[in-house]
PLY file of the C-alpha trace (Angstrom):
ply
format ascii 1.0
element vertex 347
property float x
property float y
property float z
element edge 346
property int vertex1
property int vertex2
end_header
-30.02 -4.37 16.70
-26.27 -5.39 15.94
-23.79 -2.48 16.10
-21.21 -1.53 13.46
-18.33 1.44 14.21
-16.12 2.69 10.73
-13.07 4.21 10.06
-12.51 6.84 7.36
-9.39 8.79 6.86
-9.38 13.16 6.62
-10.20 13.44 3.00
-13.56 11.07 2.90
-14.69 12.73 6.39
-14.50 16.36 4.85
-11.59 18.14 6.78
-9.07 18.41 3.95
-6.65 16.70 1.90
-2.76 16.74 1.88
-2.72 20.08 4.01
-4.60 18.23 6.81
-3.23 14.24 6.67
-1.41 15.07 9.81
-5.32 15.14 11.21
-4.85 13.34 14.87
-7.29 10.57 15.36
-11.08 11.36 16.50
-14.43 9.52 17.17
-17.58 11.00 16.24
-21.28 9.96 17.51
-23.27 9.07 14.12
-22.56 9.06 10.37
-20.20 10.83 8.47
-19.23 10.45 4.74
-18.85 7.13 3.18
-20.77 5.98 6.60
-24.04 7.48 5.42
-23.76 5.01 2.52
-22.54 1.94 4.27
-25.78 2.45 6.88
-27.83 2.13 3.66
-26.72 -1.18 3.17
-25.60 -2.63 6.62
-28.27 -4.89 8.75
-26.67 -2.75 12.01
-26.59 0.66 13.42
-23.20 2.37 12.49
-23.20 4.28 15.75
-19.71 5.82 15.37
-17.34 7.03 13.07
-12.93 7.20 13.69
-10.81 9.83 11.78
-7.76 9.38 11.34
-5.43 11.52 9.07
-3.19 9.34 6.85
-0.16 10.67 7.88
-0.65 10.61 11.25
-1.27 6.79 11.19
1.78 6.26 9.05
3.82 8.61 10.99
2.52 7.91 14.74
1.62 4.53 13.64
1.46 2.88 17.24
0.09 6.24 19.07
-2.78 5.93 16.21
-3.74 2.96 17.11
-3.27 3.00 20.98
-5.83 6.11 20.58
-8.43 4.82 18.59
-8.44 1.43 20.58
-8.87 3.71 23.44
-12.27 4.90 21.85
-13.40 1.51 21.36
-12.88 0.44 25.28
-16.69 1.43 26.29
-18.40 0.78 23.12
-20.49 -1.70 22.33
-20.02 -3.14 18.70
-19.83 -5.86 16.69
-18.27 -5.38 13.34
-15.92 -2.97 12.26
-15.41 -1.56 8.74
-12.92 0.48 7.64
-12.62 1.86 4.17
-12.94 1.56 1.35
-9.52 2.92 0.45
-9.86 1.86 -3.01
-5.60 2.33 -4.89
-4.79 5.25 -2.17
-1.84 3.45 -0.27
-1.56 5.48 2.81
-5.02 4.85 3.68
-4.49 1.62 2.38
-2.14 0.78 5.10
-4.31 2.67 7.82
-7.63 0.53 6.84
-5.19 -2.74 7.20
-3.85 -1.77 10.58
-6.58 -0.33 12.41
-8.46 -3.97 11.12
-6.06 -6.10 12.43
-5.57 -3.89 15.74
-9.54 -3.95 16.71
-10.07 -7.85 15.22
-6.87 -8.63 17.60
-7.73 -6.45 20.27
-11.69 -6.80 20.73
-12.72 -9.84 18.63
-15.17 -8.98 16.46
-14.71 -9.12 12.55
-13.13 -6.92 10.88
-13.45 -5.93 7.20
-11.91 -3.44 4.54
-11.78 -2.57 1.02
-8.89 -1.72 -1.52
-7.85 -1.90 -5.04
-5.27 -5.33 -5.95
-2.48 -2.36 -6.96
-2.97 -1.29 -3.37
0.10 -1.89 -1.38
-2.21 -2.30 1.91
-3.54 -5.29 0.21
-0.11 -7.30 0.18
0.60 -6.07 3.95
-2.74 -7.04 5.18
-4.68 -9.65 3.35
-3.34 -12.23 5.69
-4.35 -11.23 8.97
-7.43 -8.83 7.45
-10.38 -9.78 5.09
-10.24 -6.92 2.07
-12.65 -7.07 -0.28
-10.93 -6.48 -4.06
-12.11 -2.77 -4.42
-12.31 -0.50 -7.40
-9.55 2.37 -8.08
-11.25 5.35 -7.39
-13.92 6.78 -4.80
-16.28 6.54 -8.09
-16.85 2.99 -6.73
-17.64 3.85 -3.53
-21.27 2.56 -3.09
-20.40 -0.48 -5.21
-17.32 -1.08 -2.79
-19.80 -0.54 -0.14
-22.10 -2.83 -0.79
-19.87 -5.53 -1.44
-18.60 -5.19 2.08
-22.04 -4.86 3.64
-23.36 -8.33 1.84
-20.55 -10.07 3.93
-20.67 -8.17 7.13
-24.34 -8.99 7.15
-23.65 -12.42 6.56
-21.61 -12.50 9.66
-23.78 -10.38 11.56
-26.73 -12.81 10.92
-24.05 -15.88 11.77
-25.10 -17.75 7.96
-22.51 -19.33 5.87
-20.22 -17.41 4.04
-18.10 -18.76 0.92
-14.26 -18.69 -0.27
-12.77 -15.86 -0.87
-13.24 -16.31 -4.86
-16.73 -16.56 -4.23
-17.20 -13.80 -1.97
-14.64 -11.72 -3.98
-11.93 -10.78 -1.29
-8.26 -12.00 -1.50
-7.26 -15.02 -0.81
-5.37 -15.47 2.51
-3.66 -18.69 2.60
-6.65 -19.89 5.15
-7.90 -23.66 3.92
-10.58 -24.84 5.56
-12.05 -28.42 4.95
-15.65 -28.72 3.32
-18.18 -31.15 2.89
-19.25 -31.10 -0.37
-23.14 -31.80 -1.25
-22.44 -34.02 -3.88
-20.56 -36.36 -1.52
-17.36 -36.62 -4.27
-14.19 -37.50 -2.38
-11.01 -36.03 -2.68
-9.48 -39.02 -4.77
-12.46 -38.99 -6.74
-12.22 -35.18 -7.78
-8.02 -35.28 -8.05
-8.64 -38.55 -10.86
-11.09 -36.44 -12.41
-8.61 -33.52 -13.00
-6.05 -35.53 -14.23
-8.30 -36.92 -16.83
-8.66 -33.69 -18.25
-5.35 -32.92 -17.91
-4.34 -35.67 -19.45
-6.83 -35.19 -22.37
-5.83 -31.11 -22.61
-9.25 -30.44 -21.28
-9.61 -27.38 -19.24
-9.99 -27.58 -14.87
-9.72 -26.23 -12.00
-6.88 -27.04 -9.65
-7.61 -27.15 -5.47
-4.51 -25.58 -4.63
-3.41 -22.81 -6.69
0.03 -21.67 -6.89
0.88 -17.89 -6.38
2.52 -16.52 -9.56
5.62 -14.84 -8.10
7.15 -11.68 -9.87
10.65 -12.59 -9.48
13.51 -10.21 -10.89
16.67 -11.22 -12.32
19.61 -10.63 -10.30
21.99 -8.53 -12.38
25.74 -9.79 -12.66
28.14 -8.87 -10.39
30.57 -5.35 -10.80
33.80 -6.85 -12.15
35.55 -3.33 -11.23
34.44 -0.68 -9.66
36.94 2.09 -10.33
36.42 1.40 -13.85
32.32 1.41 -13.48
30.21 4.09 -14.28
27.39 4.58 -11.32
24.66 6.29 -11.18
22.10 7.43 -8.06
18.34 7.01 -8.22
15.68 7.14 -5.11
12.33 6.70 -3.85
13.02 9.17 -0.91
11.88 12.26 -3.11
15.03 14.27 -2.97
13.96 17.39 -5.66
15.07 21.06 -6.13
12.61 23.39 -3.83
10.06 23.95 -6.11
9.78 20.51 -7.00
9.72 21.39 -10.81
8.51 18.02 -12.04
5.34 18.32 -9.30
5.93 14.63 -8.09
3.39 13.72 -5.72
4.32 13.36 -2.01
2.34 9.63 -1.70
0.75 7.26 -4.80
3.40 8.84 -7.22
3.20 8.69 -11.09
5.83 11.04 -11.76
9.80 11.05 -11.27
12.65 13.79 -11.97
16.14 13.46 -13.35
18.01 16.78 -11.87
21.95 17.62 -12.94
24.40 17.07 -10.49
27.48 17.11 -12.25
28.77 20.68 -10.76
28.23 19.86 -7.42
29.67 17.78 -4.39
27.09 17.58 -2.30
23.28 18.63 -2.31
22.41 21.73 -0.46
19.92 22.31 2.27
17.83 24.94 0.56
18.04 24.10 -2.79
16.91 20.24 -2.32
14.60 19.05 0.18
11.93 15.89 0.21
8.62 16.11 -1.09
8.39 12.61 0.69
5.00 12.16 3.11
6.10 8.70 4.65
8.08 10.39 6.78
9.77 13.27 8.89
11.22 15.56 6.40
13.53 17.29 9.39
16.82 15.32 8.60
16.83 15.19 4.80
15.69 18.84 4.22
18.52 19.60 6.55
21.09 17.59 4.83
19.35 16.12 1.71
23.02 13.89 1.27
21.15 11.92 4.24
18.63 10.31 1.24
20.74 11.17 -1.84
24.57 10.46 -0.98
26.12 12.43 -3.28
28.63 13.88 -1.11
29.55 10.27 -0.27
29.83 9.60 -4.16
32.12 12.49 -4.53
33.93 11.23 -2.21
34.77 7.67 -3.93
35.00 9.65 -7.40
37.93 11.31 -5.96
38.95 8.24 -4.60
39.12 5.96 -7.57
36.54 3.76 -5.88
34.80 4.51 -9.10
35.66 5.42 -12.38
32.55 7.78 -12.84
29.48 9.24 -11.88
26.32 9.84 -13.67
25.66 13.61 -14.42
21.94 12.86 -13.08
20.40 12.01 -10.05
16.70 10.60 -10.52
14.22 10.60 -8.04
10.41 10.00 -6.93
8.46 8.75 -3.72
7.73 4.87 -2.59
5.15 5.35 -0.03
1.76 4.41 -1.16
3.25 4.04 -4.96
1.67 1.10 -6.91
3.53 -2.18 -8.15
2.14 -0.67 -11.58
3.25 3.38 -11.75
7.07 1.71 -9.83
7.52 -0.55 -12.38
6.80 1.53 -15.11
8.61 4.58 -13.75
11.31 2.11 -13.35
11.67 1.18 -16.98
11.33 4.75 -18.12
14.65 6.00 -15.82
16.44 2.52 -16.81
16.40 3.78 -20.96
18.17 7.19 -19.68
20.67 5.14 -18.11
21.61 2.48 -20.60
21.46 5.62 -23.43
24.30 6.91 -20.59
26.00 3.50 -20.46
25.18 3.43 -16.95
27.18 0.32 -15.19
25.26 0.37 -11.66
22.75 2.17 -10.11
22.54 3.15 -6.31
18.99 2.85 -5.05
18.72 4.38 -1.78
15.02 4.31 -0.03
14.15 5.88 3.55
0 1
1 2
2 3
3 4
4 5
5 6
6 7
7 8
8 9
9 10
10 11
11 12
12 13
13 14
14 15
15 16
16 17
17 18
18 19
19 20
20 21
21 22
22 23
23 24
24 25
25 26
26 27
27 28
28 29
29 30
30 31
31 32
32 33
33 34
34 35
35 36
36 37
37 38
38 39
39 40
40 41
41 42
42 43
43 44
44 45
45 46
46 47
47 48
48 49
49 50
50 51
51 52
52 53
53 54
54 55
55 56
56 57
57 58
58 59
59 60
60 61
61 62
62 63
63 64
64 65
65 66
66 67
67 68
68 69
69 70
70 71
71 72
72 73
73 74
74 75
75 76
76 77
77 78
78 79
79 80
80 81
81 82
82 83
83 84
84 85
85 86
86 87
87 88
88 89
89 90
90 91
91 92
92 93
93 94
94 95
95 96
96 97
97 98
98 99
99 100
100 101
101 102
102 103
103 104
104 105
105 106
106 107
107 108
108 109
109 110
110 111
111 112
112 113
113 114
114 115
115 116
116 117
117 118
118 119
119 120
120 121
121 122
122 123
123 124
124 125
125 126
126 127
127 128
128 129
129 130
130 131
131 132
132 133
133 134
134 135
135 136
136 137
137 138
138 139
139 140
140 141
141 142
142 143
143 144
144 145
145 146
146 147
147 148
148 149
149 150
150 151
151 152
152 153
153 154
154 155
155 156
156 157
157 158
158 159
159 160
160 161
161 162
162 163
163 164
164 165
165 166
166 167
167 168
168 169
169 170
170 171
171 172
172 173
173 174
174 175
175 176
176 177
177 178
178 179
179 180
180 181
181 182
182 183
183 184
184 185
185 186
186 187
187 188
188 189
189 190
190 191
191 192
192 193
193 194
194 195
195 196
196 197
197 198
198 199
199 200
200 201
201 202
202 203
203 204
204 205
205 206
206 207
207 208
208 209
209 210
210 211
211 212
212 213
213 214
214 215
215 216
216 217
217 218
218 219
219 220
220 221
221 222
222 223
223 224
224 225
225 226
226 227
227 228
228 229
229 230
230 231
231 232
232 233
233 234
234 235
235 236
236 237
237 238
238 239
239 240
240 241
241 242
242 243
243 244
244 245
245 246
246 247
247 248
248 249
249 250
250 251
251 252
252 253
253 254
254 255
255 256
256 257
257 258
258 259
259 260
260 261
261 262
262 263
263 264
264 265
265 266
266 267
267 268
268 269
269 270
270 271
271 272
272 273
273 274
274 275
275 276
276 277
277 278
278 279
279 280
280 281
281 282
282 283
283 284
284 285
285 286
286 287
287 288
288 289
289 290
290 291
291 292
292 293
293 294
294 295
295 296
296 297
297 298
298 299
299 300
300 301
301 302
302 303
303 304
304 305
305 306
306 307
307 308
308 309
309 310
310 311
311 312
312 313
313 314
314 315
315 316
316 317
317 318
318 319
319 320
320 321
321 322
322 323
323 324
324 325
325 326
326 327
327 328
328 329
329 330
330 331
331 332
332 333
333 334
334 335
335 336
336 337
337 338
338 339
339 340
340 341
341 342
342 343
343 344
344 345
345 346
């Protein structure tokens, strides 16, 4: 019988959330959490399970994987799953680069789940197959299945369709088919422009990626006549983090006063931030938010003012979605301030 191994993160293998995402890597003999419902489904014996605490693999991202490709050395497998991580970005990016790691490492196939507002998705979908997932763990055994009807596809070596059909994203791979109705290529491109021509509906061959792009915003004429103003993703807050912004997948942001100070304290700011070692910026949180810096240039004349408010919340594992609309929600406090530039400093 074939052999499957999957990869879960701390939260779906039942050691803990936030408090334990630090959880070092571990293999375990057998099924554990979302495994028991993938070996429902799989045509192959999931005969191990990896943890791996999300921070840990975002943190200690090459020690993570060194480890857990370690465990694999002396097993016999055939497919590896990770997953699903449905819209949870840390383990998002931890499903993404333990696949490519094993796929590149051992050969075999490997496959993951996540939701399209996953940032793992963007990183990964080239070098990865992930399946389009739901949101939440409430679509776990649908996610699951999904991803078993292809892994057993590959398992039993059959033919397996495009991405559209098989419902994972696309990866810029073409590969030439033979079609059963024997239409060539010229044949099928006149046929499109007919209906194009005649406003008739059709699919194209090669679809174009729609591309988000963002205005770039006219050049400062003056600086020490410009108002500026500091925002960040690096979750700079006051200690007891009053607005409750999440450390990772944030929906919330903070505007805090900083027109009596010159500089942010240690001890009355820190980072709520999980991408990464807080040590530096809750020693000196001007490290992440520069406002000592700013001072600095106010005094100057390098600019004619600052912004009373500082506004902050946390990138890492944040959706395109929750950014951009956190985005447009700071931007209307700034133009009511007549805001001239903005500052955006990240990690």
């Amino acid at each position: 019988m074939k052999k499957a191994i999957h990869y879960i993160n701390q939260f779906f293998a039942g050691i803990g959330g936030e408090e334990m995402a630090a959880y070092e890597p571990e293999i375990r003999e057998g099924l554990l959490g979302p495994s028991l419902a993938l070996s429902a489904v799989l045509d192959a014996e999931v005969t191990h399970t990896i943890i791996c605490g999300d921070n840990f693999m975002g943190s200690n991202t090459q020690e993570a994987v060194e480890r857990i490709l370690g465990f694999l050395e002396d097993k016999d497998f055939d497919i590896f799953i990770a997953g699903p991580a449905f819209q949870a970005g840390r383990y998002g990016f931890a499903c993404g680069t333990i696949c490519k790691a094993v796929q590149e490492k051992f050969g075999v196939p490997a496959l993951t789940s996540m939701n399209e507002e996953n940032p793992g998705a963007e990183m990964f979908k080239k070098d990865v197959i992930i399946f389009k997932g739901g949101k939440s763990a409430a679509k776990l055994r649908g996610d699951v299945k999904v991803l078993a009807n292809y892994a057993n596809k590959l398992l039993k070596g059959e033919k397996t369709l495009s991405a559209e059909e098989e419902g994972f994203f696309e990866r810029g791979v073409r590969a030439q088919v033979w079609l059963e109705s024997g239409e060539t290529a010229a044949q099928r491109g006149v046929s499109m422009l007919i209906k194009k021509l005649a406003g008739e509906e059709f699919t194209s061959e090669l679809p174009i990626p729609k591309q988000d792009l963002v205005a770039i915003a006219p050049p400062i004429k003056d600086l020490s006549t410009a108002k500026i103003a500091l925002v960040t993703t690096g979750g700079i807050v006051p200690v007891d983090n009053p607005d409750r912004i999440q450390s990772a997948s944030a929906t919330r942001w903070g505007r805090y006063d900083i027109s009596q100070m010159d500089r942010l304290e240690a001890g009355v700011f820190k980072t709520i931030h999980a991408g990464f070692d807080p040590a530096a910026a809750d020693a000196d949180p001007n490290v992440v938010m520069p406002l000592d810096v700013m001072k600095e240039f106010l005094k100057e004349g390098k600019i004619g003012a600052l912004h009373n408010y500082f506004y902050s919340t946390v990138g890492t594992g944040t959706t395109q979605a929750e950014a951009a609309r956190m985005g447009k929600e700071i931007v209307e406090k700034l133009k009511e301030d007549k805001v001239d530039g903005v500052i955006l400093t990240a990690t």
